[in-house]
PQR file of N, CA, C, O and H, with PARSE charges and radii, in Angstrom:
ATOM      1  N   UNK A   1      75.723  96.871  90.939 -0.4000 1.5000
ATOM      2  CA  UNK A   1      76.821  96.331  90.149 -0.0000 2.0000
ATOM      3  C   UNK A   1      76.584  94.831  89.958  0.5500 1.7000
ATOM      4  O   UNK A   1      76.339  93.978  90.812 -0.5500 1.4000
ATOM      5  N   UNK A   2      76.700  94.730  88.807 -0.4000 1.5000
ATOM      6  CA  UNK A   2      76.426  92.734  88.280 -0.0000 2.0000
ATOM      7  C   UNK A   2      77.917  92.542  88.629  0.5500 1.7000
ATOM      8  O   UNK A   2      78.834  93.363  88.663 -0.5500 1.4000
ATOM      9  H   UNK A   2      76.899  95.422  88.113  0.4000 1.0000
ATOM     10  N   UNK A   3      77.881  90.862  88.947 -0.4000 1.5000
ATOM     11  CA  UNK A   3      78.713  90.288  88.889 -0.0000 2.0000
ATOM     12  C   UNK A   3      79.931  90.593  87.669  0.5500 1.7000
ATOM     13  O   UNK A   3      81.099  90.643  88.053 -0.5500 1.4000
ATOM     14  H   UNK A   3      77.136  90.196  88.919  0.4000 1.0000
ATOM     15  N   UNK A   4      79.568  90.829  85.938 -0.4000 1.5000
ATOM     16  CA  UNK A   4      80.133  90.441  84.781 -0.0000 2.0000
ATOM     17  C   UNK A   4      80.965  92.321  84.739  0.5500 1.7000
ATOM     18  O   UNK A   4      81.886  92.609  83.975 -0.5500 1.4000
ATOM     19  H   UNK A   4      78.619  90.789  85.625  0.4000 1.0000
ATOM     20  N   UNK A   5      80.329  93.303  85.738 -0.4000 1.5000
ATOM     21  CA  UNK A   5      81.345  94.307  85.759 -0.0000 2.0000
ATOM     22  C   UNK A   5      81.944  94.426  86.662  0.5500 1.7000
ATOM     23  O   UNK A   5      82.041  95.483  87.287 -0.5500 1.4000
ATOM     24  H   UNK A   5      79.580  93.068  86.358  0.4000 1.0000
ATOM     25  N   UNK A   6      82.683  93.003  87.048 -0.4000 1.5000
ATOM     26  CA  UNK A   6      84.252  93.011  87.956 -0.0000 2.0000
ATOM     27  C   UNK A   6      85.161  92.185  87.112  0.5500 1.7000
ATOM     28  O   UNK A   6      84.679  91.376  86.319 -0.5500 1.4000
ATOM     29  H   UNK A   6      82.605  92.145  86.540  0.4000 1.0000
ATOM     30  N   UNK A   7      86.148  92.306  87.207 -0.4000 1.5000
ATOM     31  CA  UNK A   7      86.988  91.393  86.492 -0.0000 2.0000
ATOM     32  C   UNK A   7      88.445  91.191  86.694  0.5500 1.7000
ATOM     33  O   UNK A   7      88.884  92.071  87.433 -0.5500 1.4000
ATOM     34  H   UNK A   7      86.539  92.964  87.851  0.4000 1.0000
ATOM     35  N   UNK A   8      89.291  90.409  86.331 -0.4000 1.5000
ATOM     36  CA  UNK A   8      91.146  90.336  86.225 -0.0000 2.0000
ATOM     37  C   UNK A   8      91.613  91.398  85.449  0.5500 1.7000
ATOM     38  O   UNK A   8      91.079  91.600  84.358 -0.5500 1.4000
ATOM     39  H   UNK A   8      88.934  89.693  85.730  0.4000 1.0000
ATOM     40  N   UNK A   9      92.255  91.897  85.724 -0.4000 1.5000
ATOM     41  CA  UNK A   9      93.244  92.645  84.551 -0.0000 2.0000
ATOM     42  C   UNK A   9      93.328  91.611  83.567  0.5500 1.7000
ATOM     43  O   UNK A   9      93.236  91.968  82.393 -0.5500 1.4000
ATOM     44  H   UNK A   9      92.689  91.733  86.610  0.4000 1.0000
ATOM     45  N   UNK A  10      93.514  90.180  83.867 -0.4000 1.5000
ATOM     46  CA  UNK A  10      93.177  89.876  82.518 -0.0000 2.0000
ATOM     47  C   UNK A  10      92.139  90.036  81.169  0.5500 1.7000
ATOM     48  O   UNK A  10      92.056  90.195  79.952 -0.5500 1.4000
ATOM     49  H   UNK A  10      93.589  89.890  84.821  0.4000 1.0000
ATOM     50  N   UNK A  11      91.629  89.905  82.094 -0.4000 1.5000
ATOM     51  CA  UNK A  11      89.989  89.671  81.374 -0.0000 2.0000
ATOM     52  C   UNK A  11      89.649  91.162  80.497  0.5500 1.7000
ATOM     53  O   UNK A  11      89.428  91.523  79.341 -0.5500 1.4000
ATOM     54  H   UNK A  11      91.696  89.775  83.083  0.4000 1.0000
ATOM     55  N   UNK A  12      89.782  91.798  82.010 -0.4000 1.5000
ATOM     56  CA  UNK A  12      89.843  93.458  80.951 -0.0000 2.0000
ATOM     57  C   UNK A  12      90.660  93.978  79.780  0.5500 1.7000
ATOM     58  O   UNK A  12      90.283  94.683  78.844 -0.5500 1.4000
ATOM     59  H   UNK A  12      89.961  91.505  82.949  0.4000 1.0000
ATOM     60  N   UNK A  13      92.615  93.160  80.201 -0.4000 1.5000
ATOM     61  CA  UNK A  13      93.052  93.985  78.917 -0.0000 2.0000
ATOM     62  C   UNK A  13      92.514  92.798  77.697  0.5500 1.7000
ATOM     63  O   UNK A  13      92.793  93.104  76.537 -0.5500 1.4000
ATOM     64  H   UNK A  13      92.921  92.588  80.961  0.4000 1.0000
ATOM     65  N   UNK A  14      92.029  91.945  77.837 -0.4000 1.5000
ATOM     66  CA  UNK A  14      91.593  91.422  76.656 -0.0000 2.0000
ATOM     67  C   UNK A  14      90.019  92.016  76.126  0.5500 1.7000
ATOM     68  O   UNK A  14      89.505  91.762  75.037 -0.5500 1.4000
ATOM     69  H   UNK A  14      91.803  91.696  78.779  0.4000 1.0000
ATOM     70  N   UNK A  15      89.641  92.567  76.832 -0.4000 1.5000
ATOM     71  CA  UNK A  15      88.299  93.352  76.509 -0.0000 2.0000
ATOM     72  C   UNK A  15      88.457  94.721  75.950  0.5500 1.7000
ATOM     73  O   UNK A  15      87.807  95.204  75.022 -0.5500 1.4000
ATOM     74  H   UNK A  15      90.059  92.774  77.716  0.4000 1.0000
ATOM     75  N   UNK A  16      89.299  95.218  76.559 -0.4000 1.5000
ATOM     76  CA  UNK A  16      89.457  96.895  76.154 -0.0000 2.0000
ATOM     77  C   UNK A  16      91.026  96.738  75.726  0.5500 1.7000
ATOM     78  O   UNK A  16      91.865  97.631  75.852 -0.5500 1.4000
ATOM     79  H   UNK A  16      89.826  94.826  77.312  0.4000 1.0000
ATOM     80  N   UNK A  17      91.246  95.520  75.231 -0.4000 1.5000
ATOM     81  CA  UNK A  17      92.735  95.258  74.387 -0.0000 2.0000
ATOM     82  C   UNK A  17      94.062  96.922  74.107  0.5500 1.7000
ATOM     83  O   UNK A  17      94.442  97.718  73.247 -0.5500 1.4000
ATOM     84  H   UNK A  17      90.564  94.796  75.129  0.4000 1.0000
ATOM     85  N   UNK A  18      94.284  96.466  75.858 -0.4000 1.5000
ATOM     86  CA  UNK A  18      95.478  96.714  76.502 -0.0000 2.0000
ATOM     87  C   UNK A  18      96.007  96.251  77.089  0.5500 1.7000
ATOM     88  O   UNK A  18      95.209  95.613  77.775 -0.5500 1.4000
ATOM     89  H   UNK A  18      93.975  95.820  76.556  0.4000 1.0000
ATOM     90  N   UNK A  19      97.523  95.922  77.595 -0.4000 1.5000
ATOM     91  CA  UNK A  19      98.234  94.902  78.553 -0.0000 2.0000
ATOM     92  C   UNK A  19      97.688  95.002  80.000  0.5500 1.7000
ATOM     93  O   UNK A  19      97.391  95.884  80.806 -0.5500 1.4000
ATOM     94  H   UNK A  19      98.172  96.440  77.037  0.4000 1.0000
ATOM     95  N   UNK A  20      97.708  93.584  79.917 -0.4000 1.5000
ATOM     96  CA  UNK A  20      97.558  93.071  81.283 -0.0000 2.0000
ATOM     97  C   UNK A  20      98.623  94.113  82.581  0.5500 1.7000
ATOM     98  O   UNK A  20      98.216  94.753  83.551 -0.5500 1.4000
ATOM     99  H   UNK A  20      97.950  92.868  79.263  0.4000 1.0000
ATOM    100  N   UNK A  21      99.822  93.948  82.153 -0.4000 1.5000
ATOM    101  CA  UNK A  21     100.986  94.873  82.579 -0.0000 2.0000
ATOM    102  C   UNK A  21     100.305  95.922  83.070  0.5500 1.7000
ATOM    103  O   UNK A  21     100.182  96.083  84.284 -0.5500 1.4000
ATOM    104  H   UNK A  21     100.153  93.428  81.365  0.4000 1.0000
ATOM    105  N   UNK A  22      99.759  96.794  82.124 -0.4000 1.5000
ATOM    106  CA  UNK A  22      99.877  97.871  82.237 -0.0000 2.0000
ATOM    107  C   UNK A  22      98.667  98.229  83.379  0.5500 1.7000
ATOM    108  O   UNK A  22      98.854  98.991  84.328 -0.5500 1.4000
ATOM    109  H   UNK A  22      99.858  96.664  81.138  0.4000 1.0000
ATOM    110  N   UNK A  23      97.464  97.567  83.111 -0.4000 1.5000
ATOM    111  CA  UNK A  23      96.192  97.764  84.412 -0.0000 2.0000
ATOM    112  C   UNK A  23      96.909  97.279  85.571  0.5500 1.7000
ATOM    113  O   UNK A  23      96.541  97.802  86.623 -0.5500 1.4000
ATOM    114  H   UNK A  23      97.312  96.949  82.340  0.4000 1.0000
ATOM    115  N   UNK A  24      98.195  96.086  85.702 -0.4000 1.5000
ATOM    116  CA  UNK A  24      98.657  96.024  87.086 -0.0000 2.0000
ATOM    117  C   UNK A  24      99.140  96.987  87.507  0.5500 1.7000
ATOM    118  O   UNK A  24      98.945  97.275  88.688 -0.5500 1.4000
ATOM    119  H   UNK A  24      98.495  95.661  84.847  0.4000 1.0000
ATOM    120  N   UNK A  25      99.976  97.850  86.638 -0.4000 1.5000
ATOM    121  CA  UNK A  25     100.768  98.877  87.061 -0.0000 2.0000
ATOM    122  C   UNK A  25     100.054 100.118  87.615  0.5500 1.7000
ATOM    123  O   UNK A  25     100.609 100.927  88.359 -0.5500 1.4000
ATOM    124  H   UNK A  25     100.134  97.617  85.678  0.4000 1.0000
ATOM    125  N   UNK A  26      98.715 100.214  87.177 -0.4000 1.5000
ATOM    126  CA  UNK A  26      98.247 101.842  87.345 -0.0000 2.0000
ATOM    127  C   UNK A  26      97.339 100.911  88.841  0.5500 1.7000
ATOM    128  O   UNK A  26      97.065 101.564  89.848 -0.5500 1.4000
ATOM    129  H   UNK A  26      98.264  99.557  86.573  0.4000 1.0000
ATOM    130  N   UNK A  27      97.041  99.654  88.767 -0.4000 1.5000
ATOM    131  CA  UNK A  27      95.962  99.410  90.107 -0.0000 2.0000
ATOM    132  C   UNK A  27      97.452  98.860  91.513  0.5500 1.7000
ATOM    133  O   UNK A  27      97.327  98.071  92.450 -0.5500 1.4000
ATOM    134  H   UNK A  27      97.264  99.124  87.949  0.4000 1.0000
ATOM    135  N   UNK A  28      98.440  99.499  91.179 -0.4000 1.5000
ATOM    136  CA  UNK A  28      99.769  99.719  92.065 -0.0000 2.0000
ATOM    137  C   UNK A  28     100.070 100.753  92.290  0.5500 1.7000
ATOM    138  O   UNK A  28     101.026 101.055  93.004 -0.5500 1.4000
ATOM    139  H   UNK A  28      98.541 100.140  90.418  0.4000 1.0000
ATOM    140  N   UNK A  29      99.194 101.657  91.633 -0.4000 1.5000
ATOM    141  CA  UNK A  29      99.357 102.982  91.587 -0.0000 2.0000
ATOM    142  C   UNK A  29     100.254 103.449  91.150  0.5500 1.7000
ATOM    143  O   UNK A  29     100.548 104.529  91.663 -0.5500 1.4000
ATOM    144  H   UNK A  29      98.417 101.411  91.053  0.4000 1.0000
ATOM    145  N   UNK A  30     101.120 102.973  90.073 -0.4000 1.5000
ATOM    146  CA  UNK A  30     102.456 103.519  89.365 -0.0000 2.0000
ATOM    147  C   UNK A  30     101.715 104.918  88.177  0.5500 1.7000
ATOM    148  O   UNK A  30     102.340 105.695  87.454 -0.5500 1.4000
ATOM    149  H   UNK A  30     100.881 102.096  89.657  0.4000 1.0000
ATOM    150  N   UNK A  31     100.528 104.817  88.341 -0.4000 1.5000
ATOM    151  CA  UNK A  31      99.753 105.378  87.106 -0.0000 2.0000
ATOM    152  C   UNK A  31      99.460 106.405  87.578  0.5500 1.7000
ATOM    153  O   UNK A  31      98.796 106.387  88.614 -0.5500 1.4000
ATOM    154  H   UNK A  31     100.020 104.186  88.929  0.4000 1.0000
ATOM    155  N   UNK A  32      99.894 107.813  86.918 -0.4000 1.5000
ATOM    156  CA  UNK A  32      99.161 109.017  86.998 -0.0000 2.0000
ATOM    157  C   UNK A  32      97.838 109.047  86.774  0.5500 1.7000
ATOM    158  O   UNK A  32      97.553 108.364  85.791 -0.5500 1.4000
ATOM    159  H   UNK A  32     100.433 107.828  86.076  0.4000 1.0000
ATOM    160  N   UNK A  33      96.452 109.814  87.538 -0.4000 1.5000
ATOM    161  CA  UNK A  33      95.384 109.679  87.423 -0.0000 2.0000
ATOM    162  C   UNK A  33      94.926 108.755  87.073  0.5500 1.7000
ATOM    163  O   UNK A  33      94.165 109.044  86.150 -0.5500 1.4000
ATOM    164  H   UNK A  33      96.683 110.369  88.337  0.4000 1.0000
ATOM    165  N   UNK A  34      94.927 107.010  87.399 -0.4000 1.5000
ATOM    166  CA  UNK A  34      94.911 106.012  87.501 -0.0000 2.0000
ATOM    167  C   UNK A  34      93.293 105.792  87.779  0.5500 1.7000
ATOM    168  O   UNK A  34      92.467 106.601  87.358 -0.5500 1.4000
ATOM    169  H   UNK A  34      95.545 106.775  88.148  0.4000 1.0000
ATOM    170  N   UNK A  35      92.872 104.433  88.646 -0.4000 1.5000
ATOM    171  CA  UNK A  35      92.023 104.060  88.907 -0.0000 2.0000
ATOM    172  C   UNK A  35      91.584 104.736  90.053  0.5500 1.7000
ATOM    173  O   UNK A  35      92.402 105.384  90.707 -0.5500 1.4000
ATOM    174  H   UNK A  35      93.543 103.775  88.988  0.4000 1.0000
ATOM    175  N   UNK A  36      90.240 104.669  90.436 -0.4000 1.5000
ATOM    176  CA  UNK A  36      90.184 105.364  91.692 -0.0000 2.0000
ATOM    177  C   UNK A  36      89.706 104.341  92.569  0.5500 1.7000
ATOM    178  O   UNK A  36      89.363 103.209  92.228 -0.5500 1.4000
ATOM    179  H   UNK A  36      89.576 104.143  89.904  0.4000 1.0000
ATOM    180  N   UNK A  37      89.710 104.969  94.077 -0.4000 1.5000
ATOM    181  CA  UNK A  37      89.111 103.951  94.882 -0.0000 2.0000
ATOM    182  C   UNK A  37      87.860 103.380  94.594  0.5500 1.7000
ATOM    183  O   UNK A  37      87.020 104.027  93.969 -0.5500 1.4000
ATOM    184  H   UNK A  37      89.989 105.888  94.354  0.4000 1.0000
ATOM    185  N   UNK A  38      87.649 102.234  94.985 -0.4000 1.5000
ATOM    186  CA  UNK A  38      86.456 101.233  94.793 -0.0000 2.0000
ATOM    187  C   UNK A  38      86.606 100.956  93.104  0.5500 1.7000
ATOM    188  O   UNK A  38      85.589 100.308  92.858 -0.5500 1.4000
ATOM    189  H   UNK A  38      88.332 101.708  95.492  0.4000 1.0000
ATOM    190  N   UNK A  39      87.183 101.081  92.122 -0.4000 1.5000
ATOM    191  CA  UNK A  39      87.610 100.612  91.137 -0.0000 2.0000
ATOM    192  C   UNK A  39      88.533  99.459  90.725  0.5500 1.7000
ATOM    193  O   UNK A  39      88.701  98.856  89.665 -0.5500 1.4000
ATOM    194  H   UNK A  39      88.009 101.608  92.322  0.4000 1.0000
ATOM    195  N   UNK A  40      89.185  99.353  92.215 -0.4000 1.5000
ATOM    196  CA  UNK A  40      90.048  97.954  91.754 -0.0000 2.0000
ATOM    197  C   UNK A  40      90.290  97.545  93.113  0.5500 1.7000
ATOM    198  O   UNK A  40      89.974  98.280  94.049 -0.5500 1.4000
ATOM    199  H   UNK A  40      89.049  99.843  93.076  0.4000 1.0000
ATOM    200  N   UNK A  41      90.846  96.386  93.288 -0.4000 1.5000
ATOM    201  CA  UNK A  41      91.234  95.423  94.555 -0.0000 2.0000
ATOM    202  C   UNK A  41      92.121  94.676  93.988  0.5500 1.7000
ATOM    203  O   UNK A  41      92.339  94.494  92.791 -0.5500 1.4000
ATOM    204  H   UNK A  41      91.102  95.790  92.527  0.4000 1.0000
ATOM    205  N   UNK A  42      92.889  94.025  95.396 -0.4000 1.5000
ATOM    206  CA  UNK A  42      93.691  92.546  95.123 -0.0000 2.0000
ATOM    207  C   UNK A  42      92.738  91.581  95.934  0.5500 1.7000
ATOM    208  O   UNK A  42      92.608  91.822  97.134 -0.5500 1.4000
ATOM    209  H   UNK A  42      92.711  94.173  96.369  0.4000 1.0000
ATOM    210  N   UNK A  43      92.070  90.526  95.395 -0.4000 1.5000
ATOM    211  CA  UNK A  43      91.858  89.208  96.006 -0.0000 2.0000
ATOM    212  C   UNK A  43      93.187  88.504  95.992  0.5500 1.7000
ATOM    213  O   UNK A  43      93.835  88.605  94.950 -0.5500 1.4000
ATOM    214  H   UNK A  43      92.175  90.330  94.420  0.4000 1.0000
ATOM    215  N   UNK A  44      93.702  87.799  96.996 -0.4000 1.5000
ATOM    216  CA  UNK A  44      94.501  87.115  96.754 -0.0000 2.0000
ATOM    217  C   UNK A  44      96.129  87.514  96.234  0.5500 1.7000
ATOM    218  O   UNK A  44      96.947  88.241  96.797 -0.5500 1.4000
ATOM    219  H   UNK A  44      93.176  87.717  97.843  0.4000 1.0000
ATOM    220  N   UNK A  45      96.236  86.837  95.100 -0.4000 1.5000
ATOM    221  CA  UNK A  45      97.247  87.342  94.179 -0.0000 2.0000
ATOM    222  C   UNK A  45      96.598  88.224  92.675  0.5500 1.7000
ATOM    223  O   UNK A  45      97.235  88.725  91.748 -0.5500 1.4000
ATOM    224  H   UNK A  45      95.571  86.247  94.643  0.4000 1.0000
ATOM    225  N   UNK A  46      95.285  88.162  92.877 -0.4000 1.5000
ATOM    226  CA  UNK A  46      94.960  88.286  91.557 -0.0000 2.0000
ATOM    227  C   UNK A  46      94.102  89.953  91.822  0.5500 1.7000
ATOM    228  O   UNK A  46      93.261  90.118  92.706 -0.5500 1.4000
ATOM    229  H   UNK A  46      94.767  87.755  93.630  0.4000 1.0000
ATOM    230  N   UNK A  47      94.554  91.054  90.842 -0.4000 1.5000
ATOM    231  CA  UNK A  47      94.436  92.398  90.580 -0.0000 2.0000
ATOM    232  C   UNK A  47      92.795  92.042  89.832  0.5500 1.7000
ATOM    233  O   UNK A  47      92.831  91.448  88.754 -0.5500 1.4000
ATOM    234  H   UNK A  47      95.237  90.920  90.125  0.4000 1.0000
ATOM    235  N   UNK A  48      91.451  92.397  90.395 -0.4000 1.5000
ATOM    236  CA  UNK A  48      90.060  92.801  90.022 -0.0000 2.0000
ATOM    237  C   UNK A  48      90.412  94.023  90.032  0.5500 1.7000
ATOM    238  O   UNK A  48      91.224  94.672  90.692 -0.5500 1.4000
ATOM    239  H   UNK A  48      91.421  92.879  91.270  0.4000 1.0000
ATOM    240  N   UNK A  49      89.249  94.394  88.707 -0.4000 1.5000
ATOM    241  CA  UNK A  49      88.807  96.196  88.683 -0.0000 2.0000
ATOM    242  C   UNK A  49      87.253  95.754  88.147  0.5500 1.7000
ATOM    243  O   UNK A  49      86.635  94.696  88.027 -0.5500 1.4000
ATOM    244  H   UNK A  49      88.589  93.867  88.171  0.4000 1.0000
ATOM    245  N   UNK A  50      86.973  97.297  87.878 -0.4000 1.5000
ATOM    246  CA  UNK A  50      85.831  97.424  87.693 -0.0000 2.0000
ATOM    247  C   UNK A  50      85.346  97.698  86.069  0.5500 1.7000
ATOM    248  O   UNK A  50      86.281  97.739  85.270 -0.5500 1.4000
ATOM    249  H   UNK A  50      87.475  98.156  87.975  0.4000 1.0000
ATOM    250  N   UNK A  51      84.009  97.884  85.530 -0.4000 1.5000
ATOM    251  CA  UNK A  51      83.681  97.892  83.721 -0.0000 2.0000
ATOM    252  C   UNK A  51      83.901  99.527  84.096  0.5500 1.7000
ATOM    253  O   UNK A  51      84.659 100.260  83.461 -0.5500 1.4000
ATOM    254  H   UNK A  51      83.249  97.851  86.179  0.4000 1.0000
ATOM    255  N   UNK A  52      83.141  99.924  85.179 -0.4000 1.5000
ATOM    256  CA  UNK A  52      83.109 101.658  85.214 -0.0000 2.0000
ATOM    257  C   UNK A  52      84.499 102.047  85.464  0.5500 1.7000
ATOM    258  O   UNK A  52      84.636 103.068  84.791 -0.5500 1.4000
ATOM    259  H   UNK A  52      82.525  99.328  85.695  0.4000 1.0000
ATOM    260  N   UNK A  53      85.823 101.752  86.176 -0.4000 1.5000
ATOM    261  CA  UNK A  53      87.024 102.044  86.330 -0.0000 2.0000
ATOM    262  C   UNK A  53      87.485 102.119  84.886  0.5500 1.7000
ATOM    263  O   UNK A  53      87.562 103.262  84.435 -0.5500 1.4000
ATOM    264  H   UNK A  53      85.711 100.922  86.723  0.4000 1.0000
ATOM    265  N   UNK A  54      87.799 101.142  84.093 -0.4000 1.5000
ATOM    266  CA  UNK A  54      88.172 100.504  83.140 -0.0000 2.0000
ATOM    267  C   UNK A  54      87.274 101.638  81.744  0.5500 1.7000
ATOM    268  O   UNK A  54      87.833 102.150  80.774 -0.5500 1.4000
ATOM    269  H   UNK A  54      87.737 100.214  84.459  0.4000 1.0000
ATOM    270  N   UNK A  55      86.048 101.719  82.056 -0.4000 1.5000
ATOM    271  CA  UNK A  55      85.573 102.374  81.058 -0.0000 2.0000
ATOM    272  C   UNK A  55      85.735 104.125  81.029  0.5500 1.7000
ATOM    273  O   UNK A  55      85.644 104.906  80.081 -0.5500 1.4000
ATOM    274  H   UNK A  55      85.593 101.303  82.844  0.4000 1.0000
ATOM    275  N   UNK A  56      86.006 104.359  82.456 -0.4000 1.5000
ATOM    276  CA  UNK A  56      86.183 105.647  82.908 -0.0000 2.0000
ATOM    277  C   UNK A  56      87.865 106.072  82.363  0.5500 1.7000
ATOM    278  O   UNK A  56      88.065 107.276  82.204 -0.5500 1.4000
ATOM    279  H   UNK A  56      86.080 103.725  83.226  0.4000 1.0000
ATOM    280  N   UNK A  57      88.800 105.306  82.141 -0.4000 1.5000
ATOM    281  CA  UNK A  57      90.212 105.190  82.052 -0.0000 2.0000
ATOM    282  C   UNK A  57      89.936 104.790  79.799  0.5500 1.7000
ATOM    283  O   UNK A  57      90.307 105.574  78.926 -0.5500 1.4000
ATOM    284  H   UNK A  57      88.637 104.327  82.270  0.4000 1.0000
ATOM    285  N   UNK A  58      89.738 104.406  79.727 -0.4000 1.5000
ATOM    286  CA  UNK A  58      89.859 103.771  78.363 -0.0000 2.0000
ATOM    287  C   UNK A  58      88.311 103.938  77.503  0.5500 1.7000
ATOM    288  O   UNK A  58      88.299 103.781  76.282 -0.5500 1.4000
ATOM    289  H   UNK A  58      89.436 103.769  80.436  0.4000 1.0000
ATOM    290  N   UNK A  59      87.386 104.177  78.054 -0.4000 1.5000
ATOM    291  CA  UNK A  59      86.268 104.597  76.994 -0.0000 2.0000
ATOM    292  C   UNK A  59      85.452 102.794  77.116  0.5500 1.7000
ATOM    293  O   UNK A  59      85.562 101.776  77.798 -0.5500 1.4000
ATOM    294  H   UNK A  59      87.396 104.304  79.046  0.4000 1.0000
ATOM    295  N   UNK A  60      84.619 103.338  75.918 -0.4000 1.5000
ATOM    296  CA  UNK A  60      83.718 101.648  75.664 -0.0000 2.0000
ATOM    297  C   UNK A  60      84.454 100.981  75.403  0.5500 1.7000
ATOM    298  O   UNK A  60      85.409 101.193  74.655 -0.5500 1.4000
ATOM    299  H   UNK A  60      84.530 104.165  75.363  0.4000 1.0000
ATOM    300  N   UNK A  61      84.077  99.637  76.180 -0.4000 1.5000
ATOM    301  CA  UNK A  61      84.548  98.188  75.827 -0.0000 2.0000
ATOM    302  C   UNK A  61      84.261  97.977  74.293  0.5500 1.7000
ATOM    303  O   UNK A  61      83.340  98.355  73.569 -0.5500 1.4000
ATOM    304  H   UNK A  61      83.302  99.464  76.787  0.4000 1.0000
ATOM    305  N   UNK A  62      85.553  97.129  74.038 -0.4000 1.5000
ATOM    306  CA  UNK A  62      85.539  96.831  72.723 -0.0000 2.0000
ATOM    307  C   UNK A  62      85.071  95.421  72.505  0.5500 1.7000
ATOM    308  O   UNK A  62      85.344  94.333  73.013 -0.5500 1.4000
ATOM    309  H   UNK A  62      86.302  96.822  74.626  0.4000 1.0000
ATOM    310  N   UNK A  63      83.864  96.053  71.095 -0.4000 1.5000
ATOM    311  CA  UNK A  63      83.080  94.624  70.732 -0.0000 2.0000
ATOM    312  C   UNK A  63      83.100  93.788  69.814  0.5500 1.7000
ATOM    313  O   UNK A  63      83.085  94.054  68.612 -0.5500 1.4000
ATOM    314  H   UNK A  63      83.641  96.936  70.682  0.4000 1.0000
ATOM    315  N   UNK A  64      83.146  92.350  70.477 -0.4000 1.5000
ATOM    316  CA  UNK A  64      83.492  91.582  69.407 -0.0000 2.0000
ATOM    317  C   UNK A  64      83.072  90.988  68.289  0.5500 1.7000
ATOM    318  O   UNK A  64      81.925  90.543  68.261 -0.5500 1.4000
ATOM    319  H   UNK A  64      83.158  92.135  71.453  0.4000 1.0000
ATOM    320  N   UNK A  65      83.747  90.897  67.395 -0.4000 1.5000
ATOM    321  CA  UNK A  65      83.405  91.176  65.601 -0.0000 2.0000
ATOM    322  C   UNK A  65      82.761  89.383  65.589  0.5500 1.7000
ATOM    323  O   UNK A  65      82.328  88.890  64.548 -0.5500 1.4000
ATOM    324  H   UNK A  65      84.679  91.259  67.417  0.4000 1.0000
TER
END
């Protein structure tokens, strides 16, 4: 795993342009069939996941024009 496939829920819903909200909510586990283990963490205050979590949940990253 590279460094550039971990990331914030930020970072991701701006990549695979979905709310930030909403990746907090499913890596809280509010989400049916959600993320799985080793797909996401809390450092800190701040919610990391993974490109394979993220891509496994939502398909290919979306590329920019």
């Amino acid at each position: 795993m590279k460094l550039e496939d971990v990331m914030t829920t930020q970072e991701a819903a701006e990549r695979w342009n979905v709310t930030a909200d909403s990746l907090k909510q499913n890596c809280r586990g509010r989400v049916k069939n959600g993320f799985l283990e080793g797909e996401f963490r809390k450092s800190g205050k701040m919610w990391l996941v993974t490109r394979q979590g993220m891509e496994r949940l939502y398909g290919e990253e979306l590329k920019s024009i």
